[in-house]
C-alpha positions as CSV (number, residue, x, y, z in Angstrom):
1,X,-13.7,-15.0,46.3
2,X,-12.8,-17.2,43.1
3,X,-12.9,-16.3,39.7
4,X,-16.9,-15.3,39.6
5,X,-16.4,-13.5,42.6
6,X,-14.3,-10.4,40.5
7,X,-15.9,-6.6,40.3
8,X,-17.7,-6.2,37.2
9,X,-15.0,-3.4,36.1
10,X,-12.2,-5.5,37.0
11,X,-13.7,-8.5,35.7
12,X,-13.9,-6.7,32.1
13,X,-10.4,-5.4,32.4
14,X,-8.9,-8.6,32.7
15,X,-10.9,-10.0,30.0
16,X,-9.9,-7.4,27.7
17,X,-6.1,-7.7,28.9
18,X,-6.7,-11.4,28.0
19,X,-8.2,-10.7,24.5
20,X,-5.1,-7.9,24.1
21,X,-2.5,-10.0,25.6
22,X,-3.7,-13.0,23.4
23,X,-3.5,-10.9,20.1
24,X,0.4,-10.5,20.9
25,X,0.8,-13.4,21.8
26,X,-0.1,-14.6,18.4
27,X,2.1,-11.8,16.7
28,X,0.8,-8.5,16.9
29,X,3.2,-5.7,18.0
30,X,1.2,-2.6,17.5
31,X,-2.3,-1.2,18.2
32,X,-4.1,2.6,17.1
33,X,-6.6,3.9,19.5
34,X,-8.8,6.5,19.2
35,X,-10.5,8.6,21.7
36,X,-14.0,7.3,23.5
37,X,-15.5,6.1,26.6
38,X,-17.3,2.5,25.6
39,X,-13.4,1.2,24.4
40,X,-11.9,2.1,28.1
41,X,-11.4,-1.6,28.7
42,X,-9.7,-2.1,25.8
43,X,-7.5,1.1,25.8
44,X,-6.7,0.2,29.2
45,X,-5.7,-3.7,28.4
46,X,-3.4,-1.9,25.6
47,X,-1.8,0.1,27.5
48,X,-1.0,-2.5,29.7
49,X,0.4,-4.7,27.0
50,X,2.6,-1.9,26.1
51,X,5.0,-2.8,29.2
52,X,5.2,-6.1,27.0
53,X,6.5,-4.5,24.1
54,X,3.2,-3.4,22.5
55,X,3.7,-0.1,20.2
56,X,0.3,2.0,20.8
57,X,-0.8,4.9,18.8
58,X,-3.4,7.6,19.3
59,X,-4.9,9.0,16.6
60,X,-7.9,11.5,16.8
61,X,-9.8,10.5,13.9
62,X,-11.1,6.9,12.9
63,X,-10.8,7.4,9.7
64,X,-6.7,8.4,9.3
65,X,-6.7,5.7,12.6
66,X,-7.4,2.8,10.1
67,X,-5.1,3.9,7.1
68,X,-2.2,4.5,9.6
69,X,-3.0,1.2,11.0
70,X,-3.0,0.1,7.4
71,X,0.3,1.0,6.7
72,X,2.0,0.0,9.2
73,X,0.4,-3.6,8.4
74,X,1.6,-2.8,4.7
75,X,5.5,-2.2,6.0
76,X,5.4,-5.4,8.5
77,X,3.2,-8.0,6.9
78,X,1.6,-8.6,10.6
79,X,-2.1,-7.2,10.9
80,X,-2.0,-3.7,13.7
81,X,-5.2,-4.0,15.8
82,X,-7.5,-0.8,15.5
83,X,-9.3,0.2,18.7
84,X,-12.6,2.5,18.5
85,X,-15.6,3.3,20.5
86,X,-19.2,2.9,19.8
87,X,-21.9,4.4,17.5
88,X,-20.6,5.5,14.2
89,X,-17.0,5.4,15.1
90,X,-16.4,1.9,13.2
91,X,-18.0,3.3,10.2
92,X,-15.2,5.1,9.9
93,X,-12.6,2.5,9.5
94,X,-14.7,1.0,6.4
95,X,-12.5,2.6,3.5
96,X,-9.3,1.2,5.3
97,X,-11.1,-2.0,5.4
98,X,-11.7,-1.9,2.1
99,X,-8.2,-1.3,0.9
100,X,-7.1,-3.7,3.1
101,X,-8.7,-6.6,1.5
102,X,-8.1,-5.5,-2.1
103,X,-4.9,-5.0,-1.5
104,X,-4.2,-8.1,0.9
105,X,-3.6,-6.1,3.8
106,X,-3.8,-8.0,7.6
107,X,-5.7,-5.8,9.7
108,X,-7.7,-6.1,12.8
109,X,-10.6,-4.0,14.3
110,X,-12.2,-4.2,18.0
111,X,-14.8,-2.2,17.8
112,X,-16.3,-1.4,21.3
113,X,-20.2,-2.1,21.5
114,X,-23.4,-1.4,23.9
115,X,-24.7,-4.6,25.5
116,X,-27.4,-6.5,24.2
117,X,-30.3,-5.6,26.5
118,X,-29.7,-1.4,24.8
119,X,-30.2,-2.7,21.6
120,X,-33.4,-1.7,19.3
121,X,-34.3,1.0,22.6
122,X,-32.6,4.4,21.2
123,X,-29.9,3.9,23.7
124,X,-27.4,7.2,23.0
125,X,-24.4,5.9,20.6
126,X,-26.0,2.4,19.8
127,X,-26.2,1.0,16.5
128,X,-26.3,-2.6,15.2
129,X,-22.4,-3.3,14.4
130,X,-23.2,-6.6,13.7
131,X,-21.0,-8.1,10.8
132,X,-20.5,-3.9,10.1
133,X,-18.2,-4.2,7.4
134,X,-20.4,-7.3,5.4
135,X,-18.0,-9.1,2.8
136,X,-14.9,-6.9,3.4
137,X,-13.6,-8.5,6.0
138,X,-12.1,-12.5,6.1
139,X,-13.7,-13.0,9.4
140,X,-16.2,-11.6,12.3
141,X,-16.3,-12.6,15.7
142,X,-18.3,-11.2,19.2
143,X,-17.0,-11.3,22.0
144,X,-18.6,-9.8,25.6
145,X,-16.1,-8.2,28.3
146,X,-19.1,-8.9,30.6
147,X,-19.4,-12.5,30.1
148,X,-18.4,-15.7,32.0
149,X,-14.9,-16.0,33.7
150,X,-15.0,-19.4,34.3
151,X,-11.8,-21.3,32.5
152,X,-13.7,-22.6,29.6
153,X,-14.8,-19.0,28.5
154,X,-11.4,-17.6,29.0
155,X,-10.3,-20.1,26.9
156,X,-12.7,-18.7,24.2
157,X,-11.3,-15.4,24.3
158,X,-7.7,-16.6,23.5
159,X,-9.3,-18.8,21.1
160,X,-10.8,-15.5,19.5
161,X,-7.8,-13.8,19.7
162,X,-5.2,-16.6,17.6
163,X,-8.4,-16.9,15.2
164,X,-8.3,-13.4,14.3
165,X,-4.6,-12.8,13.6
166,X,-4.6,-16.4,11.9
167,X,-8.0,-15.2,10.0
168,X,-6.5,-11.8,9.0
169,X,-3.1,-13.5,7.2
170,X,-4.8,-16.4,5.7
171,X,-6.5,-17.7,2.6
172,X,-5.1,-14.1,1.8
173,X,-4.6,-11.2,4.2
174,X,-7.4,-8.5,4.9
175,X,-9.0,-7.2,7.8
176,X,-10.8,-9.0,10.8
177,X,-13.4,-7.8,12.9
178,X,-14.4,-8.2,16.4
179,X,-17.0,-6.6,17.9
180,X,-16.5,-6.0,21.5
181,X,-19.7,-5.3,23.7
182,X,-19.0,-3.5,27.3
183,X,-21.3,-2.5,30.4
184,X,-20.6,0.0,32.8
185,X,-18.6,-0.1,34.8
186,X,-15.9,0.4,32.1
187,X,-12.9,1.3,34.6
188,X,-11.5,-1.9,37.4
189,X,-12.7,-0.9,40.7
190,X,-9.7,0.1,42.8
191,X,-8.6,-2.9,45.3
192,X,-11.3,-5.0,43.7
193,X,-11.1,-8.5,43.7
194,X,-8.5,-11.1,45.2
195,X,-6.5,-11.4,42.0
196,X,-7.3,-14.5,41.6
197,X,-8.8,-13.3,37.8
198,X,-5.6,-11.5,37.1
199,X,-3.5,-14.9,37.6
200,X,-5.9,-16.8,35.9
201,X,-5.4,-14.2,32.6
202,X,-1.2,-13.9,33.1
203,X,-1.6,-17.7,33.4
204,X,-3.2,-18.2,29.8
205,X,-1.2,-15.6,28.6
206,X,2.0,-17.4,29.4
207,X,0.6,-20.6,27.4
208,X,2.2,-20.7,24.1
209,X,-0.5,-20.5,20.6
210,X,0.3,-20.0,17.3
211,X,-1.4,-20.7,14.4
212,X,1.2,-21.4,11.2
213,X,-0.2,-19.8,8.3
214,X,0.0,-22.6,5.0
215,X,1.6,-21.1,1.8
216,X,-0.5,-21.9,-1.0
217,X,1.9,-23.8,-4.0
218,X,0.9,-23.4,-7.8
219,X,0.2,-26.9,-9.2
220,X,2.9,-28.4,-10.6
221,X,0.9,-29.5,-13.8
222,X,0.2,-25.5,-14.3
223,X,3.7,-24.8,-14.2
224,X,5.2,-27.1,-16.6
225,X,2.6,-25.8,-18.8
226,X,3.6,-22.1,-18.7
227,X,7.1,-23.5,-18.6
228,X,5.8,-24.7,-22.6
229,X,4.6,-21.5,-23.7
230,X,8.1,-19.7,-22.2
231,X,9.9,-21.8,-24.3
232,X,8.0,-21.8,-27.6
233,X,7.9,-17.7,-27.1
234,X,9.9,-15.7,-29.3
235,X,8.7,-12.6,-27.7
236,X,8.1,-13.3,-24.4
237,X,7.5,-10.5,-22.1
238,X,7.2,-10.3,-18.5
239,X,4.8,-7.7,-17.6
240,X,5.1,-6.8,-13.3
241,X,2.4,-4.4,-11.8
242,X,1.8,-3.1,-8.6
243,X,2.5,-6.4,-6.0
244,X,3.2,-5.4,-1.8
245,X,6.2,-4.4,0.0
246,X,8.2,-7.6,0.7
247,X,8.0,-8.4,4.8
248,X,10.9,-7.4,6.1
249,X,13.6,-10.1,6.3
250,X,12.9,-10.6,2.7
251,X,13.7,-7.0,2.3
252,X,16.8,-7.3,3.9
253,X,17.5,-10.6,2.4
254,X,17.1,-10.3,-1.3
255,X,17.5,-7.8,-4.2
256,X,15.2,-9.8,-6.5
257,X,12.7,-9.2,-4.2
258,X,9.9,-12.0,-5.9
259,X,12.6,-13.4,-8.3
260,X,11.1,-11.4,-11.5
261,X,14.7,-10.7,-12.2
262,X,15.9,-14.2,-12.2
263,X,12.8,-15.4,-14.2
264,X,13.7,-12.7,-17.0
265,X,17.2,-14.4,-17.1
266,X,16.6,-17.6,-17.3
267,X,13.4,-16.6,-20.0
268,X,15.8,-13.9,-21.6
269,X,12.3,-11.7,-21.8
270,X,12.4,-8.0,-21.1
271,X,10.8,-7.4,-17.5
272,X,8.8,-4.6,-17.7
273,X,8.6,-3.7,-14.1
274,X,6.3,-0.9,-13.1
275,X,7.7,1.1,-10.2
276,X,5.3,-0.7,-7.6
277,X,6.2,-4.0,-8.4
278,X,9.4,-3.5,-6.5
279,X,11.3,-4.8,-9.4
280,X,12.0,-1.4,-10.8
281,X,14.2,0.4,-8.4
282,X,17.1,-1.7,-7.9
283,X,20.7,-1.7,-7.0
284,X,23.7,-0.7,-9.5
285,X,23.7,1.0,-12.8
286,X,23.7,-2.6,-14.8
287,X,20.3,-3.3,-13.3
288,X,18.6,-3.1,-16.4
289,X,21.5,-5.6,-18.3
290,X,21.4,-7.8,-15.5
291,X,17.9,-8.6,-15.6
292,X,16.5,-7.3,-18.5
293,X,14.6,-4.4,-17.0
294,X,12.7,-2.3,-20.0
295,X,11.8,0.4,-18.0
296,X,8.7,2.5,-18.8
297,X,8.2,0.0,-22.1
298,X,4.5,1.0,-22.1
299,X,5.0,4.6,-22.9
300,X,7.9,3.9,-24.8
301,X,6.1,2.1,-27.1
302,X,3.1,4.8,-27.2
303,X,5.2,7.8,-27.9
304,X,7.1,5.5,-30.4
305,X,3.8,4.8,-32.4
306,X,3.5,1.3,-31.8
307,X,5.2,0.8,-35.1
308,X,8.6,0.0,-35.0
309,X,8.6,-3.3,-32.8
310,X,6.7,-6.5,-33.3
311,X,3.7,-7.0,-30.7
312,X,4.8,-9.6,-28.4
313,X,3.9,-13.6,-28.0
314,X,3.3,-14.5,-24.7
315,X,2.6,-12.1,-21.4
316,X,3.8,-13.1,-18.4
317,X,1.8,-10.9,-16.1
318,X,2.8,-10.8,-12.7
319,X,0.9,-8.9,-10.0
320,X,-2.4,-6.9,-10.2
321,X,-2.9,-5.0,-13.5
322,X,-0.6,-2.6,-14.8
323,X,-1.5,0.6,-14.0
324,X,0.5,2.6,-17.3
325,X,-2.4,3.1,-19.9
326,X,0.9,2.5,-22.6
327,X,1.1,-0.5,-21.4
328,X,-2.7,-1.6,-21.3
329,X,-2.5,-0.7,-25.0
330,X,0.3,-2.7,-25.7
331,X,-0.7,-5.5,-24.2
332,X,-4.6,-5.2,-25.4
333,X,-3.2,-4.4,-29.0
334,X,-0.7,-7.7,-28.7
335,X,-3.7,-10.4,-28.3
336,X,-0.7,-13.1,-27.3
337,X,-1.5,-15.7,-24.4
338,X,-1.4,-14.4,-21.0
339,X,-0.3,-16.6,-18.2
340,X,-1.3,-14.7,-15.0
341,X,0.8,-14.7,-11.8
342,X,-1.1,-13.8,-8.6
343,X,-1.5,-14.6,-4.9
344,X,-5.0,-14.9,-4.8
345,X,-7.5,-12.3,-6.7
346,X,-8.3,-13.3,-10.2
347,X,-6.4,-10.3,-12.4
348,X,-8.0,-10.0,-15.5
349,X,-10.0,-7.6,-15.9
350,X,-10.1,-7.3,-19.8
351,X,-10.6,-11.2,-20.1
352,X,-7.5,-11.7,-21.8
353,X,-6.2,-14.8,-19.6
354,X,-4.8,-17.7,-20.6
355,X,-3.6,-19.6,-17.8
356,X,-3.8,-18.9,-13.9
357,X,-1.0,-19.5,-11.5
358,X,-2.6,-18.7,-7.9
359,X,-0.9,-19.0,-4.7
360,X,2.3,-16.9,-3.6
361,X,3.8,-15.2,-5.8
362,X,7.8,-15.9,-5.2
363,X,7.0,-19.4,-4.8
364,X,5.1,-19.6,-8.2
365,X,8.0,-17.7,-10.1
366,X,10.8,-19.9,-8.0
367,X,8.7,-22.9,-9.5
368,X,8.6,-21.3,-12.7
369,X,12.2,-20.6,-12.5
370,X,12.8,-24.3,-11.9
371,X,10.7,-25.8,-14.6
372,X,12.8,-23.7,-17.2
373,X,16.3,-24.8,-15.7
374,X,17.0,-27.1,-18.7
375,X,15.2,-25.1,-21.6
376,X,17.1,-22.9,-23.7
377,X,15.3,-19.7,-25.0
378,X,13.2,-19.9,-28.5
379,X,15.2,-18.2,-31.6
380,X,15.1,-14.6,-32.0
381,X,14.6,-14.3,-28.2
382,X,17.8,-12.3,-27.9
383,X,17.2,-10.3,-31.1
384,X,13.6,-9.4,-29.3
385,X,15.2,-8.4,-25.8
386,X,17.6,-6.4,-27.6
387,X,15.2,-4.3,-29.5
388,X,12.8,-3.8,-26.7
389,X,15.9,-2.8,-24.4
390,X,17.0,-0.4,-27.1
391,X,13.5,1.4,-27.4
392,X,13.8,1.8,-23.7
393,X,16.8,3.3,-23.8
394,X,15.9,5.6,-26.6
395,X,12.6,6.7,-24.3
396,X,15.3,7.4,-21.0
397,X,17.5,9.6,-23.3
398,X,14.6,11.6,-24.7
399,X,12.6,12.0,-21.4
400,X,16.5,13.2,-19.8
401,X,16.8,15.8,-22.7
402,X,13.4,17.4,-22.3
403,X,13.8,17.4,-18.7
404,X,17.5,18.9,-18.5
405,X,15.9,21.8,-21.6
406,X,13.2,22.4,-20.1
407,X,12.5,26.2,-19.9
408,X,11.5,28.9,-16.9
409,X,7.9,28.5,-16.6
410,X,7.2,25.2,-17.7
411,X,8.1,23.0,-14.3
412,X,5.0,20.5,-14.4
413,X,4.2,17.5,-12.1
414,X,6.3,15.1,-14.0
415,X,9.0,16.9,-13.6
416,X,8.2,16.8,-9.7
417,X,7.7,13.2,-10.1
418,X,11.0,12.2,-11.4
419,X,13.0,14.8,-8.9
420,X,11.1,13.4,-6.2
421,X,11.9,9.8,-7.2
422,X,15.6,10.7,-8.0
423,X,16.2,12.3,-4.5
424,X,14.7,9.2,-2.8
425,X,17.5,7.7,-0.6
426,X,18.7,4.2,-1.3
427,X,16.3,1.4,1.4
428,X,13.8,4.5,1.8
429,X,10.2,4.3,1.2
430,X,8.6,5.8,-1.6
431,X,5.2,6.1,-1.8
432,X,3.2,7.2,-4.8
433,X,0.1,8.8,-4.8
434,X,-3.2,7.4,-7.0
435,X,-4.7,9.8,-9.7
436,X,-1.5,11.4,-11.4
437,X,2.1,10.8,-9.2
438,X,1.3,6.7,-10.0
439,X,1.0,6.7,-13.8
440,X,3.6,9.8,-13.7
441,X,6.2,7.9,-12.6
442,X,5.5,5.5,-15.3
443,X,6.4,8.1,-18.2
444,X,9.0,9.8,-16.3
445,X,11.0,7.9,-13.7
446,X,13.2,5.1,-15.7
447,X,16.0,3.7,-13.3
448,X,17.5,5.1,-10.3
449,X,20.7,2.9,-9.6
450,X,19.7,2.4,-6.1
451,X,17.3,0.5,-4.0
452,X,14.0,2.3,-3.4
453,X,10.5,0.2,-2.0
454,X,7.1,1.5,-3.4
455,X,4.2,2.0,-1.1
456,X,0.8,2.3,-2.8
457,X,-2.7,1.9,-2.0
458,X,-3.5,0.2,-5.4
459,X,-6.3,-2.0,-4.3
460,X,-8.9,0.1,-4.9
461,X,-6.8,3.3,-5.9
462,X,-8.5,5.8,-3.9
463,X,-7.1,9.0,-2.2
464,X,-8.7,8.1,0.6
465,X,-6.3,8.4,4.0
466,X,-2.8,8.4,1.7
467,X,-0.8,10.6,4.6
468,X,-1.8,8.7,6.6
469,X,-1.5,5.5,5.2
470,X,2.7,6.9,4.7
471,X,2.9,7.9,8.4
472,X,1.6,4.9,8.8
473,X,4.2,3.2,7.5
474,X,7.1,4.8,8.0
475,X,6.2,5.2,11.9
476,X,7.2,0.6,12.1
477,X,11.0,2.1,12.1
478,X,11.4,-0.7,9.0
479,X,13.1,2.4,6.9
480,X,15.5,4.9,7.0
481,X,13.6,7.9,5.1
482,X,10.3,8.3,3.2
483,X,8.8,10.6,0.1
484,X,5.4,10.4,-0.6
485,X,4.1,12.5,-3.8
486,X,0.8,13.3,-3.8
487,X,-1.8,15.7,-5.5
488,X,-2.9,18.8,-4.0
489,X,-6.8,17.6,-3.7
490,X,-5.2,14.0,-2.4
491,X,-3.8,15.7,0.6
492,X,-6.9,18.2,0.9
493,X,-9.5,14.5,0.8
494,X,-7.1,13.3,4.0
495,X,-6.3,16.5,5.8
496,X,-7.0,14.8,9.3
497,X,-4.1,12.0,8.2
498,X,-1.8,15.0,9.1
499,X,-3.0,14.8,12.7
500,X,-1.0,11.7,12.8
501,X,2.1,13.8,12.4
502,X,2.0,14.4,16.5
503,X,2.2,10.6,16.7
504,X,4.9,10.0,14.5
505,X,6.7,12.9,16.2
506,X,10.5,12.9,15.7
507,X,10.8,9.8,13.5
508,X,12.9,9.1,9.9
509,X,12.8,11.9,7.7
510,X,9.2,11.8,6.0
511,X,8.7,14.0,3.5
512,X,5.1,14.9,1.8
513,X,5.8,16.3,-1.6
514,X,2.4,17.9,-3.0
515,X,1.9,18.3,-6.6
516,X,-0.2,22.0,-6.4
517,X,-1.6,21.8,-9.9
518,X,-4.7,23.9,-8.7
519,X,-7.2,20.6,-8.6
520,X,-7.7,17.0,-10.1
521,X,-5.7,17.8,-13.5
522,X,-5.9,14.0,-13.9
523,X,-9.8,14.8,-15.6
524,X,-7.4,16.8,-18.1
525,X,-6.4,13.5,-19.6
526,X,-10.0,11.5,-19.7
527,X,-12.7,11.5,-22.3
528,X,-14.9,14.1,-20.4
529,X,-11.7,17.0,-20.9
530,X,-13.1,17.3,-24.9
531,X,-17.0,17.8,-23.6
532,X,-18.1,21.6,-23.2
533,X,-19.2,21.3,-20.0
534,X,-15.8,20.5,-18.8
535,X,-14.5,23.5,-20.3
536,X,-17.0,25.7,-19.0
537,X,-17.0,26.8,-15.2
538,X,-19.3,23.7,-14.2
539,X,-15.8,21.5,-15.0
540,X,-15.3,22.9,-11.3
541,X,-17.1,19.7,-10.4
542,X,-14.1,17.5,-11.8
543,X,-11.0,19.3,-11.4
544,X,-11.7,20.9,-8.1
545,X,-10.3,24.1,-8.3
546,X,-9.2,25.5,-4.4
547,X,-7.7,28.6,-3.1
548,X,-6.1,26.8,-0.2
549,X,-2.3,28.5,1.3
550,X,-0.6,25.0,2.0
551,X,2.0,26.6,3.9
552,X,-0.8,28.1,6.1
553,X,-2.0,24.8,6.7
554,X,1.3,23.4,7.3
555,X,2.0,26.0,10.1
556,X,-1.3,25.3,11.8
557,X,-0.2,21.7,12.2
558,X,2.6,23.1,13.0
559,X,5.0,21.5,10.4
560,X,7.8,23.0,8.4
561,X,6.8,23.5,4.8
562,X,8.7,25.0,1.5
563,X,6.8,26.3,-1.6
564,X,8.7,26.1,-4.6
565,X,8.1,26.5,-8.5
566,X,11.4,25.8,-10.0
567,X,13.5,22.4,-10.3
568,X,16.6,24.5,-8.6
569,X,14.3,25.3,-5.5
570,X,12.7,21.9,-5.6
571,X,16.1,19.8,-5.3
572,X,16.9,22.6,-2.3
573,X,13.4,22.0,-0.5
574,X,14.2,18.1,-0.7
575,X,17.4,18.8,0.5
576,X,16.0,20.6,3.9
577,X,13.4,18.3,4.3
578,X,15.5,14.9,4.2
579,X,18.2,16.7,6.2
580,X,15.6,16.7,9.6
581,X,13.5,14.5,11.5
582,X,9.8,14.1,11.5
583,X,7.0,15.1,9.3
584,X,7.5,18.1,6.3
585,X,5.8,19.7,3.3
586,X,7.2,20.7,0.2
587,X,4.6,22.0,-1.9
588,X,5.5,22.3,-5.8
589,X,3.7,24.4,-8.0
590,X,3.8,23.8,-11.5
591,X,2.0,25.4,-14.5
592,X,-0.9,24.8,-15.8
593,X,-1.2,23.0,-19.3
594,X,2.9,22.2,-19.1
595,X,2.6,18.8,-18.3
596,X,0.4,18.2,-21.2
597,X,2.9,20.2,-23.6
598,X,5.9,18.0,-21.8
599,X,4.5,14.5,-22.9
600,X,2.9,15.5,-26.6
601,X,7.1,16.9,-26.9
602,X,8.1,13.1,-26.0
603,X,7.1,12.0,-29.7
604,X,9.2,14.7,-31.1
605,X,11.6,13.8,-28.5
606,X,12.0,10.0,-29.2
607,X,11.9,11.0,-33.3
608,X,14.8,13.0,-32.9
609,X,16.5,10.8,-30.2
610,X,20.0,9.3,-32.0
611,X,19.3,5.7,-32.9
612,X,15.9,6.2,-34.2
């Protein structure tokens, strides 16, 4: 019969298994599905792979399909392939998409499509998915399960396949997309065929490809001139925001997970490391000797009043922007050079730049490392560290005393914040929410003394899909536990991410901690709180206000869930939920208006600290 001769189902089968089988060859090991008839090739060529070692995922929903997919990509560094049906199923990927290339995520999406000739004729489910996700994506690509099966087009498809992971890691990762058009029949016709299609697919599929992705150097010219302005710095400081989650052998390979630690050392500048740029939450209780580490500096300096240290010289920022507004004062009120340290995207958003050093970022601050071998810090370097590292520790002592005084009926999401951080076990994931638990953590979490990784989905700082995103994840097996800490309307915006919780079934302890502050509290603390309307029952509009019963909700997905109002009963609910296996809730419900009284008290606090 030949190749040609192959029933048109089987025929699409085996040139799905190809484009499947071709993905992992090229390094992907896991794949979310989600229900739909046009995908049925493509399901089906994933499930086969799965005898190969391919990790498939169902998830109901499109929309918490491409966030889970999205964190597992986060935890691996390898792009997971999302598989969908036709018709406005895609769509729903777009938010994930979007994340993904803001926050140099690989991802890859084969979105099922109608054939050509049921274009532009109302055929049911048919839309033009054409280049769907426009500039979001690094790279588009068609290709037709119905097609040729001669060698040549076969050859295409595996082609397609190694393009697309390559595509989705490089100039800097984001998401791919392939569009995959199908005709009925969509299932292999039993006993069709001679096979001679199925050994011309296991055939290719043996052939080695791999596509080596290039690492992208800093010039050496740029570096010896930031190497000049480190040493003619007196007060240098290394500012580190949100940056990814290491892949894992360099997780398990290095504590100074992108050297920030080695470059404050051999700079002698204070490294103020914000708790997602993986610099923070380190090993041992020197930590912040070792390698300079001025915890929470931006706020520090805020409830301090700015005052009683000198602005600093020279910013090295590392990372995308900081996310504390302390420190976005400090370093807008300091008008120094910035040299910026980033692996692509141009981070600069208040146009304070001096110099750029693009390309990867442990590389660049290895090179930077390297240029400074033989320089010896500017005077008055040490005096400067010592100060800043003092004001730090004044802020830690004050933030410890308010929290360990703090009175029945004043438990407020910072407090939640820093118990949630604290009971974090060491090589577990934590990942912060956007809107409060992310800028939270930056007032009120300083050091832990142990390893901890920060997850967040900073690249466009959405709630969108955060559960999950964590699932997500922590489902790759790469950790031991997880805590996430999110906001009450966070988890209501991703409600069907908790649908994942059937996939990730029985895995490491993962534990949603929800902030129920009775709506989006974070409009409390922008300009529009001080208008009238705000205060008057049309402010509904910003802070949300809901009557939901989360441990209703939790029972209906059928998850275990504690509600708890008290520090005492918060520590106990971690406790339980770390203590078992899969997926639980504990829901803490602070006061209103006590987080506000907690951080104007941290003024009074750091006045009255000893050593002011």
């Amino acid at each position: 019969m030949g190749l040609a001769g192959a029933a048109a189902g089987e025929a699409q089968f085996q040139r799905a298994r190809l484009l499947v089988g071709a993905l992992m060859r090229a390094g992907v090991r896991r794949a979310v599905t989600s229900p739909g008839s046009r995908s049925t090739p493509l399901v089906l060529a994933a499930l086969d792979a799965a005898a190969a070692g391919l990790d498939v995922a169902s998830i109901i929903d499109e929309r918490a399909a491409g966030f889970f997919a999205l964190g597992q990509a986060r935890a691996t560094g390898m792009p997971t392939v999302l598989i969908c049906t036709s018709g406005t199923a895609p769509a729903h990927y777009l938010p994930a998409m979007m994340e993904a290339r803001e926050a140099g995520v690989p991802l890859i999406a084969l979105t099922a499509d109608r054939p050509i000739e049921l274009m532009d004729c109302a055929a049911p489910q048919t839309t033009d998915q054409t280049k769907l996700f426009g500039s979001f994506v690094n790279h588009f690509a068609e290709v037709d399960l119905a097609g040729p099966v001669d060698p040549l087009s076969l050859r295409a498809i595996r082609r397609t396949a190694a393009q697309a992971v390559f595509r989705s890691r490089w100039p800097r990762p984001a998401a791919v997309h392939v569009n995959v058009r199908a005709r009925k029949p969509l299932e292999p016709e039993a006993g069709a065929g001679d096979g001679s299609l199925a050994a011309a697919v296991d055939a290719l599929l043996r052939e080695p490809i791999e596509a080596a992705v290039p690492a992208a150097q800093p010039d050496p010219a740029a570096l010896d001139r930031a190497a000049a302005l480190c040493r003619q710095a007196a007060r240098g400081l290394i500012v580190a925001g949100p940056l990814p989650l290491p892949p894992p052998p360099a997780r398990e390979a290095a504590a100074d997970a992108f050297g920030l630690a080695a470059l404050a050392r051999r700079t002698g500048f204070p490294l103020l490391a914000e708790a997602t740029s993986q610099s923070r939450f380190v090993e041992g209780s020197a930590a912040g000797e070792a390698s300079c580490l001025a915890d929470c500096l931006g706020t520090a300096w805020t409830a301090d009043g700015g005052n009683t240290l000198p602005v600093p010289d020279l910013i090295l920022q590392v990372g995308a922007s900081p996310v504390s507004a302390g420190t976005q004062r400090l370093l807008e009120a300091c008008g120094a050079p910035q040299v910026v340290v980033s692996d692509g995207p141009w981070t600069d958003p208040a146009g304070l730049g001096s110099a750029f050093l693009l390309g990867d970022v442990g590389s660049t601050v290895a090179g930077l490392c390297s240029a400074l071998e033989s320089a010896s810090p500017a005077a008055g370097v040490a005096t400067w560290r010592r100060d800043v590292l003092d004001l730090c520790c004044r802020f830690q002592g004050a933030v410890a005393n308010l929290v360990a005084g703090s009175r029945p009926g004043a438990f407020h999401d910072g407090e939640v914040t820093r118990r949630a951080a604290l009971a974090t076990p060491s090589g577990a994931l934590l990942m912060l929410g956007n809107s409060l638990p992310v800028r939270l953590v930056e007032t009120w979490v300083g050091q832990l003394g142990h390893r901890v990784w920060v997850a967040s989905q900073r690249g466009l700082g959405g709630i969108d899909g955060l559960i999950a995103g964590f699932l997500g994840s922590l489902s790759t097996g790469e950790f031991p536990a997880g805590v996430l800490v999110v906001g009450d309307v966070s988890l209501l915006h991703d409600l069907d991410g908790l649908t994942a919780a059937s996939e990730y079934r029985d895995g490491p302890p993962a534990v949603i901690v929800v902030i129920d502050n009775r709506g989006g509290r974070i409009f409390e603390r922008l300009p529009i709180a001080s208008s009238e309307v705000f205060r008057s029952p049309e402010g509904r509009h910003w802070v949300t206000p809901h009557r939901v019963d989360f441990p209703g909700l939790a029972q209906a997905f059928g998850l275990p869930c504690d509600r708890v109002d008290t520090a005492p009963a918060l520590e106990r609910g971690f406790a339980a939920a770390l203590g078992r296996r899969g997926v639980s809730l504990v829901v803490a419900r602070t006061v209103p208006g006590a987080l506000a009284q907690g951080e104007k008290a941290l003024s009074r606090a750091m006045a009255a600290f000893p050593g002011s």
